[in-house]
VMD Tcl script that builds the backbone (N, CA, C; Angstrom):
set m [mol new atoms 447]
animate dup $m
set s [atomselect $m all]
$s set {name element resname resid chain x y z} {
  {N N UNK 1 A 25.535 -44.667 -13.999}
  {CA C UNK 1 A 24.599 -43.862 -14.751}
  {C C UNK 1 A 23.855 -42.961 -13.766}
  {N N UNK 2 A 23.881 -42.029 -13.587}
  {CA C UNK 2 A 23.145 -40.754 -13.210}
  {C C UNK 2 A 21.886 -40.500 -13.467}
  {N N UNK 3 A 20.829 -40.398 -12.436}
  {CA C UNK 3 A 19.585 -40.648 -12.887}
  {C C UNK 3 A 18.840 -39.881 -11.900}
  {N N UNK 4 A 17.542 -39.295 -12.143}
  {CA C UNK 4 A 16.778 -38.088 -11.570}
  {C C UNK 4 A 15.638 -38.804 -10.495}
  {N N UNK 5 A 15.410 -38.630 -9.266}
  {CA C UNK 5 A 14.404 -39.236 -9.121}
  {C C UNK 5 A 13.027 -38.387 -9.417}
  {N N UNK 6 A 11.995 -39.330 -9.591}
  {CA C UNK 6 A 11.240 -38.482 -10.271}
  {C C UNK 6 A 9.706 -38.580 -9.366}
  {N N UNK 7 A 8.719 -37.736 -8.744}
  {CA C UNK 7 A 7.739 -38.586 -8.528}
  {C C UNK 7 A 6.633 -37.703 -9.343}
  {N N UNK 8 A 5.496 -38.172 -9.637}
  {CA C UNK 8 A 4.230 -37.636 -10.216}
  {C C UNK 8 A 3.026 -37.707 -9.544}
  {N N UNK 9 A 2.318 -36.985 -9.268}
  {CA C UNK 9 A 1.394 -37.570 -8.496}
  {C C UNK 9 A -0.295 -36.303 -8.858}
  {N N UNK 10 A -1.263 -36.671 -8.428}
  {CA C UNK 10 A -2.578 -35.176 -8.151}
  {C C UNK 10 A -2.549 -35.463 -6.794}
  {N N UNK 11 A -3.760 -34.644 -6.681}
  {CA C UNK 11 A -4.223 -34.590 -5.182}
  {C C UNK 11 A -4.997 -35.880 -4.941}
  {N N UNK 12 A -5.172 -37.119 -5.766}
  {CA C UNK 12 A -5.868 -38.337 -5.264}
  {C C UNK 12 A -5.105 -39.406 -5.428}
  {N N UNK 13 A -3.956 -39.466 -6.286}
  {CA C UNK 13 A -3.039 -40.170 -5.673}
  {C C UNK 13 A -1.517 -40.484 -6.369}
  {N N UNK 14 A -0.616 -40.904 -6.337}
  {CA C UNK 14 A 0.551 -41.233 -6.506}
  {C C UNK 14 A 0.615 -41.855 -8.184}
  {N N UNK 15 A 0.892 -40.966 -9.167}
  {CA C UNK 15 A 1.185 -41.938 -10.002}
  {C C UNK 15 A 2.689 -42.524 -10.701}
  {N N UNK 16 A 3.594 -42.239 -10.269}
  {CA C UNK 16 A 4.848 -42.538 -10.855}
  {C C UNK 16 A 5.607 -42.319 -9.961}
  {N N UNK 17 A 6.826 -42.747 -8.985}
  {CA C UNK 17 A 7.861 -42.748 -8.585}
  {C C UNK 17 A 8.832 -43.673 -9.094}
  {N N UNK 18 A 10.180 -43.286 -9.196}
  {CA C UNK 18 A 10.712 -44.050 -9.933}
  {C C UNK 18 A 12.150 -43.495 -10.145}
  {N N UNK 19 A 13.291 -44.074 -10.633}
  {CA C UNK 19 A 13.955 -43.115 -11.239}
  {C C UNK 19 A 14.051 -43.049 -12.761}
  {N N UNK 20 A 15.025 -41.618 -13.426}
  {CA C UNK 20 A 14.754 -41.433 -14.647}
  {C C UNK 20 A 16.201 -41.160 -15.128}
  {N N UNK 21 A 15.980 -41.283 -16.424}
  {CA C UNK 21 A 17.270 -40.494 -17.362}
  {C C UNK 21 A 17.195 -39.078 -17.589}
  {N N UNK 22 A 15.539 -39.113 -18.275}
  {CA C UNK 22 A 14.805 -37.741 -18.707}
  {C C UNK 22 A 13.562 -37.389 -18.421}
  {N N UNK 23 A 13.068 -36.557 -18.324}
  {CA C UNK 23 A 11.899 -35.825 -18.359}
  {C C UNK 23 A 11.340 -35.224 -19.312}
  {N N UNK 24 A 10.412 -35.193 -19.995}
  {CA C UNK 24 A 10.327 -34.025 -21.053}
  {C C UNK 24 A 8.270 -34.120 -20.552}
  {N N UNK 25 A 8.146 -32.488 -20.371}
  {CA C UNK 25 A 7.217 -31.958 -19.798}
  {C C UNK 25 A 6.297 -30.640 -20.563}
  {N N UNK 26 A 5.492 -30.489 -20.970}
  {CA C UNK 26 A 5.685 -28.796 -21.517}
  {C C UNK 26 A 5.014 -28.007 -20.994}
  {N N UNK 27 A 5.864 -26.682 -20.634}
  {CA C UNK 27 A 5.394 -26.006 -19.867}
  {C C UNK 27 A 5.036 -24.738 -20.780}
  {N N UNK 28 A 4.276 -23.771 -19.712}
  {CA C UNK 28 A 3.758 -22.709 -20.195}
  {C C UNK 28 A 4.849 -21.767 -21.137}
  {N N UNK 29 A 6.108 -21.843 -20.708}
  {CA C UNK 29 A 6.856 -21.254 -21.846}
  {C C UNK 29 A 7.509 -22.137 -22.582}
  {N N UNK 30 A 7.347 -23.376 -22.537}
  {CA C UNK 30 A 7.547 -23.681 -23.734}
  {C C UNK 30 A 8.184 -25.090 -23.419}
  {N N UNK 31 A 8.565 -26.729 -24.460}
  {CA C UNK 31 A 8.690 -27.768 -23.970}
  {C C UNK 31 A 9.949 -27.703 -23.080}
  {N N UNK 32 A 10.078 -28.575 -22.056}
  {CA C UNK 32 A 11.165 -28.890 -21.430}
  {C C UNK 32 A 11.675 -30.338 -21.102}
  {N N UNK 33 A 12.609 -30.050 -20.821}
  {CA C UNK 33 A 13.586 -32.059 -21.179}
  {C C UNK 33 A 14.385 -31.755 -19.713}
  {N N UNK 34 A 14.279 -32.554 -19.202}
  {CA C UNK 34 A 14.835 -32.134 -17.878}
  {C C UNK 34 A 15.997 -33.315 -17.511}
  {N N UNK 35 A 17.315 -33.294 -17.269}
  {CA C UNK 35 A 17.687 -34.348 -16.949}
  {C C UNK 35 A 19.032 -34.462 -15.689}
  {N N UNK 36 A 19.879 -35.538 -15.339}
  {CA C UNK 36 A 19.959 -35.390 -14.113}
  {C C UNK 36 A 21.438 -33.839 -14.551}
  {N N UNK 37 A 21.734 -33.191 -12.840}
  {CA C UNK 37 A 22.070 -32.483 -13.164}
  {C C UNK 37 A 21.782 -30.544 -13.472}
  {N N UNK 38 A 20.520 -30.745 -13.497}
  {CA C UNK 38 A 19.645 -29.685 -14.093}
  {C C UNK 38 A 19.461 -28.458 -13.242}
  {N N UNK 39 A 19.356 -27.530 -13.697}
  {CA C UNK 39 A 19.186 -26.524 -12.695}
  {C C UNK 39 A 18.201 -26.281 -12.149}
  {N N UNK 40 A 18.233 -25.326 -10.504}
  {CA C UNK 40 A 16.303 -25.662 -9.693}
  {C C UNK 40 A 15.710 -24.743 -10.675}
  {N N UNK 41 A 14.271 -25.402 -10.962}
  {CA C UNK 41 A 13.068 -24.415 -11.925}
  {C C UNK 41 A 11.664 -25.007 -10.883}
  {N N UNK 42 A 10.695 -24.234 -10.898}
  {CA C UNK 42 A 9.311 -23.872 -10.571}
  {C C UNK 42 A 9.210 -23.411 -12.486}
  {N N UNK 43 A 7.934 -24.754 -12.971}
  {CA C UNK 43 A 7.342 -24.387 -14.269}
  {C C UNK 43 A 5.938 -24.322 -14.001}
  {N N UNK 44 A 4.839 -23.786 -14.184}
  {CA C UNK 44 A 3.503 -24.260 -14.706}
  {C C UNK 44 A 3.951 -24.872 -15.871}
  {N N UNK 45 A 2.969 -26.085 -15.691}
  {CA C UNK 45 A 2.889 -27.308 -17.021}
  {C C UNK 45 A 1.406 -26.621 -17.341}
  {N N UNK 46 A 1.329 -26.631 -19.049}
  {CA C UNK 46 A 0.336 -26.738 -19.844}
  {C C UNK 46 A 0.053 -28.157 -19.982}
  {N N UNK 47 A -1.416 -28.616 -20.664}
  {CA C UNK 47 A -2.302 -29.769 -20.793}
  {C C UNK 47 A -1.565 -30.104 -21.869}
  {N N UNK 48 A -0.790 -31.749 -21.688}
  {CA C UNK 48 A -0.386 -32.148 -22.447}
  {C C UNK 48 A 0.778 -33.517 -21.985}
  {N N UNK 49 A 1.459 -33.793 -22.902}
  {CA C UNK 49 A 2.119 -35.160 -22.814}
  {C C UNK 49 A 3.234 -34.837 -21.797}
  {N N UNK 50 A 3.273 -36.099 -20.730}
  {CA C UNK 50 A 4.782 -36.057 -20.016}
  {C C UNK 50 A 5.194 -37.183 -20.126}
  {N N UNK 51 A 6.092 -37.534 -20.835}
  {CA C UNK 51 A 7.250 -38.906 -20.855}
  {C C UNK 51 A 8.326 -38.933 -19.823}
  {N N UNK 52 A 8.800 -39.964 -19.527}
  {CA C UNK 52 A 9.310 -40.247 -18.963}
  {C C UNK 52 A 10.774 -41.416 -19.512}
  {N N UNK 53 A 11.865 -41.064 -19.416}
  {CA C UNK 53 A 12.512 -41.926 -19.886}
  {C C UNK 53 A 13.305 -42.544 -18.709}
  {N N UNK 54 A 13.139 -43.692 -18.743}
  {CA C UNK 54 A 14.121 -44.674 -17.204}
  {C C UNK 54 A 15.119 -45.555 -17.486}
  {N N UNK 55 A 15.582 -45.814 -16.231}
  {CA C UNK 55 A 17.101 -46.866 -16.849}
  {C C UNK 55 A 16.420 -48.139 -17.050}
  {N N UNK 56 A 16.761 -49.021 -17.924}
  {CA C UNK 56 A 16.130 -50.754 -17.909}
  {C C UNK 56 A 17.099 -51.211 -16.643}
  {N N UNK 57 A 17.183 -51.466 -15.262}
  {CA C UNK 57 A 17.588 -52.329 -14.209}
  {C C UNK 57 A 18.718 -53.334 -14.636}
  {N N UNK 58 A 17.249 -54.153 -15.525}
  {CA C UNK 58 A 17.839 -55.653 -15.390}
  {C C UNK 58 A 18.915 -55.715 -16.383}
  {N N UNK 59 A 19.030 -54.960 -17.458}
  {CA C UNK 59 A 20.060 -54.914 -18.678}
  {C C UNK 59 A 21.324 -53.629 -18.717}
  {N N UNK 60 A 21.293 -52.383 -17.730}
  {CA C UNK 60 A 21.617 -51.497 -17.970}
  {C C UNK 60 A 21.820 -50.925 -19.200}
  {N N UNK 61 A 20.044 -51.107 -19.879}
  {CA C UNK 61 A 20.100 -50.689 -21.486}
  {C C UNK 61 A 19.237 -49.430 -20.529}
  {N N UNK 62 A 18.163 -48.802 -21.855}
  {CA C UNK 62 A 17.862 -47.345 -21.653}
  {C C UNK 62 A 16.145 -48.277 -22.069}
  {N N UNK 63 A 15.094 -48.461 -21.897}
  {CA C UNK 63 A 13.804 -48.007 -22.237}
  {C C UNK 63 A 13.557 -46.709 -22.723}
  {N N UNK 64 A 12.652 -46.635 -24.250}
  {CA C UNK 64 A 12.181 -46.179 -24.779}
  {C C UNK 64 A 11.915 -44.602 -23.990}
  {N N UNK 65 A 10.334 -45.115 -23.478}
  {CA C UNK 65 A 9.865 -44.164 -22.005}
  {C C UNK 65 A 9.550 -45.565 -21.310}
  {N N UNK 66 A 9.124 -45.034 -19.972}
  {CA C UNK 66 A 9.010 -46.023 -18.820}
  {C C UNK 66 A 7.331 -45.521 -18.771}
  {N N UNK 67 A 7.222 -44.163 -19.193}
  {CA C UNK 67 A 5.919 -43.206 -18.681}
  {C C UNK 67 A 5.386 -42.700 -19.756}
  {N N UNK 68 A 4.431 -42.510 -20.210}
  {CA C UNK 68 A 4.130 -41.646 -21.351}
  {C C UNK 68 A 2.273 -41.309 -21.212}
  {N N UNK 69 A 1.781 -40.341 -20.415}
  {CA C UNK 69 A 0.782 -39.622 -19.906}
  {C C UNK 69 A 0.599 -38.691 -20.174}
  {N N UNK 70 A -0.800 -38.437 -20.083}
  {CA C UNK 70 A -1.353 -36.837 -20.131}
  {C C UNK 70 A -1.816 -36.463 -19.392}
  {N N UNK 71 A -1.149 -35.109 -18.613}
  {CA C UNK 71 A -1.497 -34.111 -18.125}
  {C C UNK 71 A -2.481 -33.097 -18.065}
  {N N UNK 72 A -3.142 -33.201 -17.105}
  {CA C UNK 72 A -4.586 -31.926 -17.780}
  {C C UNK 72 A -3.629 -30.651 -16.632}
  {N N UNK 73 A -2.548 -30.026 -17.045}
  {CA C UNK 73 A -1.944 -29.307 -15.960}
  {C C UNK 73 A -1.326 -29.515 -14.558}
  {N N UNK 74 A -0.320 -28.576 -14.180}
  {CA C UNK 74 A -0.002 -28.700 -12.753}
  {C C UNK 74 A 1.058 -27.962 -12.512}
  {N N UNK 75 A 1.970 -28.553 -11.972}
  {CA C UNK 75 A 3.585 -27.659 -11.874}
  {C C UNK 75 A 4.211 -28.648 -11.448}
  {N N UNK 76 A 5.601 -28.460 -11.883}
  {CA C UNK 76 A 6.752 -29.379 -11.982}
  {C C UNK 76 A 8.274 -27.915 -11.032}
  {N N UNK 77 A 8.302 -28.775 -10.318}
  {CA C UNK 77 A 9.514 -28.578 -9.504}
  {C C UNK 77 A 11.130 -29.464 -9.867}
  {N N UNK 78 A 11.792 -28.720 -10.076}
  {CA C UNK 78 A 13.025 -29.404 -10.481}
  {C C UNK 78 A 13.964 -28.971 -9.115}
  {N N UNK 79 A 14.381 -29.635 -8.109}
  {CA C UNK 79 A 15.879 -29.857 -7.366}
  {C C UNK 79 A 17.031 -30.901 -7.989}
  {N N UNK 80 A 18.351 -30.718 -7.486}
  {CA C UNK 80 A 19.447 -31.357 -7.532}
  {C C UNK 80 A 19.331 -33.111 -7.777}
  {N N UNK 81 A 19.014 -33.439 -9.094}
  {CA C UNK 81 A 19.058 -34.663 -9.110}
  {C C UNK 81 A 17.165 -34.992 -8.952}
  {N N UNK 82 A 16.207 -34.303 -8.904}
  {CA C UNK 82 A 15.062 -34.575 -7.955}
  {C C UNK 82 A 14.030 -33.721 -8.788}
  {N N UNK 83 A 12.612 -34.524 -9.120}
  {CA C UNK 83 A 11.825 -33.647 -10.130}
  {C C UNK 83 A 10.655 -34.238 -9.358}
  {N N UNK 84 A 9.911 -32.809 -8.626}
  {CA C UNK 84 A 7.971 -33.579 -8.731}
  {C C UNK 84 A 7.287 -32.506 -9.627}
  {N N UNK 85 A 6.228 -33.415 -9.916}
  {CA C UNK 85 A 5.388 -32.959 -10.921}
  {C C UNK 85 A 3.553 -33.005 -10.364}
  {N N UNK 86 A 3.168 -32.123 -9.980}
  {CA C UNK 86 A 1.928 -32.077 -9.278}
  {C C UNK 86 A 1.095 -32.003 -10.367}
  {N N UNK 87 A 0.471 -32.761 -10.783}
  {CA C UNK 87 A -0.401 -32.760 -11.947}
  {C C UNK 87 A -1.943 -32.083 -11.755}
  {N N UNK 88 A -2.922 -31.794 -12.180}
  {CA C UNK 88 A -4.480 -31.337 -12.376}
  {C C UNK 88 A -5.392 -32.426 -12.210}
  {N N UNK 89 A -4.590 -33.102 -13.463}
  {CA C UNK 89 A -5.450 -34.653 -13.794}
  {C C UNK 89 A -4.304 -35.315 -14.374}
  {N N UNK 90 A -4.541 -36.439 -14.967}
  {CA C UNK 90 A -3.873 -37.765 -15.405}
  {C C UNK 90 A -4.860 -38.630 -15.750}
  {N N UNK 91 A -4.321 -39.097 -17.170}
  {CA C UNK 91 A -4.885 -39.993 -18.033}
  {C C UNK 91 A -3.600 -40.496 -18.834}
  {N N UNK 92 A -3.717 -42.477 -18.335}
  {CA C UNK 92 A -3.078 -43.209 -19.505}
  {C C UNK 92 A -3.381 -43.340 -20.605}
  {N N UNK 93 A -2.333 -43.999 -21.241}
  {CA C UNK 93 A -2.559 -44.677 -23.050}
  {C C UNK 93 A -3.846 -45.169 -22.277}
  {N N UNK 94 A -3.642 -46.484 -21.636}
  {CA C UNK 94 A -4.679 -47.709 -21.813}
  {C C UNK 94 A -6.482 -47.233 -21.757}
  {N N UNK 95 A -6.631 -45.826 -20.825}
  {CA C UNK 95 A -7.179 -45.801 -20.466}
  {C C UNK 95 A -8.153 -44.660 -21.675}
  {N N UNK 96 A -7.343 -43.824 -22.407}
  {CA C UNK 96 A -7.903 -43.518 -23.468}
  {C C UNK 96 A -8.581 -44.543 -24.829}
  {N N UNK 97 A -9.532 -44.096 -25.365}
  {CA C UNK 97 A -9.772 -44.766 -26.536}
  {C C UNK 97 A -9.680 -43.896 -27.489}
  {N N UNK 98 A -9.310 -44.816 -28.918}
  {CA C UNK 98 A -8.467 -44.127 -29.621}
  {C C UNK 98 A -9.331 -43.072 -30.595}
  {N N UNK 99 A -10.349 -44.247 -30.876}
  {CA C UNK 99 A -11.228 -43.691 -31.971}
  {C C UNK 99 A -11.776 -42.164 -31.310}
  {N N UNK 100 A -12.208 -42.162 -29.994}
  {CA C UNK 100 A -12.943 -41.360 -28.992}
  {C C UNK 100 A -11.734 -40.339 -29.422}
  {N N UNK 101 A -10.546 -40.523 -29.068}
  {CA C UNK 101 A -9.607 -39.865 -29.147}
  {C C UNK 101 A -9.524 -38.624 -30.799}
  {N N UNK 102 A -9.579 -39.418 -31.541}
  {CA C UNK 102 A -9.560 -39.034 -32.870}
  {C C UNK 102 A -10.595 -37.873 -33.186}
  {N N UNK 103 A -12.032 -38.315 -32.684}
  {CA C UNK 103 A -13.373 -37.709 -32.451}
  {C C UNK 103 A -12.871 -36.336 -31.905}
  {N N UNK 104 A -11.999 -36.415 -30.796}
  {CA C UNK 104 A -12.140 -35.368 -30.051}
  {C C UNK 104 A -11.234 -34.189 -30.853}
  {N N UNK 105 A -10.410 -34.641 -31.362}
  {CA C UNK 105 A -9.193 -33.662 -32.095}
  {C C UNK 105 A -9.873 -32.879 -33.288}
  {N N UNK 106 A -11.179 -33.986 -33.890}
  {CA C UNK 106 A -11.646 -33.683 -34.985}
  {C C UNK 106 A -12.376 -32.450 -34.509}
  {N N UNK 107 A -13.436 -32.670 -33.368}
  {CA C UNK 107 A -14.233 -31.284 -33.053}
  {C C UNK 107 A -13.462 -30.122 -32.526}
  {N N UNK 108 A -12.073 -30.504 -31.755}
  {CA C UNK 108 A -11.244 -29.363 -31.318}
  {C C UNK 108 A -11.069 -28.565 -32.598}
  {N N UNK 109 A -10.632 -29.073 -33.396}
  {CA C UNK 109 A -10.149 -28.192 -35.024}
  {C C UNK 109 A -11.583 -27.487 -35.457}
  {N N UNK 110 A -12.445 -28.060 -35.291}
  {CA C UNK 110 A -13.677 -27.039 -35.682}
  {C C UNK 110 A -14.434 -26.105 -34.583}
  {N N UNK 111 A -14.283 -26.542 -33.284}
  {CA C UNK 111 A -13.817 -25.502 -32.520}
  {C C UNK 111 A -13.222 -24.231 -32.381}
  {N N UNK 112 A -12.326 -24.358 -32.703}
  {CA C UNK 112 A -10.702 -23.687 -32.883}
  {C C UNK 112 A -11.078 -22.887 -34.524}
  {N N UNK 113 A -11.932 -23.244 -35.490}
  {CA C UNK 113 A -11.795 -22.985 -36.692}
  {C C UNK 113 A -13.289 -21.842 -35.622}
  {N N UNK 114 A -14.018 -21.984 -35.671}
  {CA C UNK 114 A -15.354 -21.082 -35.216}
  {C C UNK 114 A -15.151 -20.219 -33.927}
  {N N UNK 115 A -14.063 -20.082 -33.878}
  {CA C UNK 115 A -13.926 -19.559 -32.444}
  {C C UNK 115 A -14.006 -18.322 -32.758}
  {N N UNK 116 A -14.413 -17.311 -31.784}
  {CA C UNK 116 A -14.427 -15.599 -31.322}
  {C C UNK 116 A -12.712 -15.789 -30.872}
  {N N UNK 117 A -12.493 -14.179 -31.004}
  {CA C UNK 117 A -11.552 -13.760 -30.855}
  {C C UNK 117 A -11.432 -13.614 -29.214}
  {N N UNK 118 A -12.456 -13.749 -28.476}
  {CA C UNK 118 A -12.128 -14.020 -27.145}
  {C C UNK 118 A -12.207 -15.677 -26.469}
  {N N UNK 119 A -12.598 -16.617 -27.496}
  {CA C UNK 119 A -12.441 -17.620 -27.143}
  {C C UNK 119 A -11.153 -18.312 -27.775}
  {N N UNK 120 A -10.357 -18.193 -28.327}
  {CA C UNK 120 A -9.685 -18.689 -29.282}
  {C C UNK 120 A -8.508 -19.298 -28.258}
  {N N UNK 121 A -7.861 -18.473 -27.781}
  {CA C UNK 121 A -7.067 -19.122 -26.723}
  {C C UNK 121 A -7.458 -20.578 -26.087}
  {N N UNK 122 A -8.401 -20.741 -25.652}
  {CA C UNK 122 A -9.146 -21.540 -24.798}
  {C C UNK 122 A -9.328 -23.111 -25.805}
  {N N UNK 123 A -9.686 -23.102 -26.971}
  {CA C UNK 123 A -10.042 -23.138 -28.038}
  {C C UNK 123 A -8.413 -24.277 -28.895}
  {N N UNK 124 A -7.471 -23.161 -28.604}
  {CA C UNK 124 A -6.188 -23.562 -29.072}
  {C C UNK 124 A -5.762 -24.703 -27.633}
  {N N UNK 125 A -5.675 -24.238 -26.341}
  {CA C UNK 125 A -5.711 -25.267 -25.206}
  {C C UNK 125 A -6.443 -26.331 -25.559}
  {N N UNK 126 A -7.670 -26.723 -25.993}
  {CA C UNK 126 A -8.447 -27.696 -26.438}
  {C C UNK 126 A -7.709 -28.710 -26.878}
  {N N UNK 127 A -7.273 -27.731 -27.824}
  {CA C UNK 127 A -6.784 -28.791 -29.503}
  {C C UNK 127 A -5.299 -29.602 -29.019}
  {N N UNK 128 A -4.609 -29.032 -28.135}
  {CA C UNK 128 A -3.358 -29.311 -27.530}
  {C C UNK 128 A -3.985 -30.272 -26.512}
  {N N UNK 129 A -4.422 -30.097 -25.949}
  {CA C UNK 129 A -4.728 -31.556 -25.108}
  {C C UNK 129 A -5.302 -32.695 -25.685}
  {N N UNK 130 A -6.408 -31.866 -26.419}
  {CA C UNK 130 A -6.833 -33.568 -27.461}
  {C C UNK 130 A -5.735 -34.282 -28.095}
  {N N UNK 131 A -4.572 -33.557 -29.278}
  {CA C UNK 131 A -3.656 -34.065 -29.696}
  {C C UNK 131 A -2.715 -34.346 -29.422}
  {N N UNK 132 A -2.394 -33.897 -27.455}
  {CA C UNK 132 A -1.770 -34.969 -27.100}
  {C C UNK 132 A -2.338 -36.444 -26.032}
  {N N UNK 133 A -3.397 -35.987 -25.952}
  {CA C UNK 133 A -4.238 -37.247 -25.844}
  {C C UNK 133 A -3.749 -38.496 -27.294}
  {N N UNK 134 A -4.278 -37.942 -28.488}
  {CA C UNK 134 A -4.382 -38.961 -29.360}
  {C C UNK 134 A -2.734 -39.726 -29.784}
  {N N UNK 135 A -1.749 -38.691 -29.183}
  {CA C UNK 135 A -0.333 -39.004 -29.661}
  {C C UNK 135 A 0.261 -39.848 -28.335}
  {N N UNK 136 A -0.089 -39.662 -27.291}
  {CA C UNK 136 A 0.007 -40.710 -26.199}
  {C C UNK 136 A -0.609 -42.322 -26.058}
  {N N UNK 137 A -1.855 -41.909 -26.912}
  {CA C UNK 137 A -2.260 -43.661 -27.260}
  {C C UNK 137 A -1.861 -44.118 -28.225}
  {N N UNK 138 A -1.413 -43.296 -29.284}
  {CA C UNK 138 A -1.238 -44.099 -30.496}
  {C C UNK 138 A 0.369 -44.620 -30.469}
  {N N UNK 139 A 1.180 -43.953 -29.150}
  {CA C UNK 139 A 2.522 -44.184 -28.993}
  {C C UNK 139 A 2.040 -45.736 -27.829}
  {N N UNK 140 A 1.306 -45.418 -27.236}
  {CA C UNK 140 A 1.376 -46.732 -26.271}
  {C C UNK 140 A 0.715 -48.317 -26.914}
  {N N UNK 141 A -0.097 -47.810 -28.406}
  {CA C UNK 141 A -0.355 -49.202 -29.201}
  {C C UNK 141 A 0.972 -48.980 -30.272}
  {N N UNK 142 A 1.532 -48.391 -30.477}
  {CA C UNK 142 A 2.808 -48.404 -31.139}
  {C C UNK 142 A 2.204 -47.919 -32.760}
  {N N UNK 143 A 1.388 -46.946 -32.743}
  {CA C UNK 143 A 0.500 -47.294 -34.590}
  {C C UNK 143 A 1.033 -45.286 -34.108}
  {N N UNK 144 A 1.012 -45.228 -35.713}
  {CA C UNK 144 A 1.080 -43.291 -36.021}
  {C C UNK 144 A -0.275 -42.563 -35.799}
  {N N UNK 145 A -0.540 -41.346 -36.080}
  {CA C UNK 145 A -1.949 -41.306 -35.489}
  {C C UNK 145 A -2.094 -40.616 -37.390}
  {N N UNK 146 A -3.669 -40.775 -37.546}
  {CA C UNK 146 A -3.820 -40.545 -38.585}
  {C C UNK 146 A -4.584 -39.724 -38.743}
  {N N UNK 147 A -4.323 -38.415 -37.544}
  {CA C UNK 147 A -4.735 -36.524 -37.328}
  {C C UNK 147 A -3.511 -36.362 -37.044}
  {N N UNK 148 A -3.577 -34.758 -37.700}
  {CA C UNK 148 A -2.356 -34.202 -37.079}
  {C C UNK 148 A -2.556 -32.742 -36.828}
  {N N UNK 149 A -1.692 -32.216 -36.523}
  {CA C UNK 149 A -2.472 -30.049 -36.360}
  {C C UNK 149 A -2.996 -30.369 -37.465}
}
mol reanalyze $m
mol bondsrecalc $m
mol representation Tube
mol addrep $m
């Protein structure tokens, strides 16, 4: 099985090395799935979810994801077989709360609903990081989320 190595990390410290099946990242133009094989890319990543899918070792089955985080930005480098991902920030499931989570999507949308035409952009970034904040915890307690756009 053919597999990407992958590492993740900010400027304070190391969060994922490992290897992978897939990647899926989203970048400024738009989502990407990266897997082994792939051609070299330089992306800016937008604020939002990066999964990670890995081989299971001990079974040579497939895990779900191995990774499933949020990104507050960075850039992702793709080489031959080889992906880093320099992140902004990083935040786990565990480390989000959900309800907090929910809260936050709720004021992004009224945000986003009151916005000026020069804030709106900024506004729409909001709402994309909150909701993938809330879709990263509600995937790591295994429950649907009950906001959506």
């Amino acid at each position: 099985m053919t597999t990407l190595s992958v590492l993740v990390a900010t400027a304070e410290q190391e969060v994922f090395r490992g290897e992978a099946l897939m990647l899926i990242a989203a970048s400024k133009a738009g989502e990407l799935a990266i897997m082994p094989g792939h051609a070299p890319l330089l992306a800016d990543l937008r604020p939002g979810a990066l999964r990670i899918q890995c081989p299971n070792a001990k079974k040579g089955q497939v895990d779900e994801l191995c990774v499933d985080i949020v990104i507050h930005g960075g850039y992702l480098e793709v080489q031959p077989n080889a992906v880093t991902v320099l992140a902004d920030a990083v935040e786990r499931a565990e480390e989000i709360d959900l309800a907090q989570a929910e809260r936050a999507v709720i004021r992004a949308k009224e945000k986003l609903a009151s916005a000026t035409e020069k804030d709106i952009n900024l506004a729409m970034l909001r709402l994309e990081l909150e909701l993938a904040r809330l879709h990263v915890v509600c995937r790591g307690k295994g429950i649907a989320p009950r906001i959506s756009r």
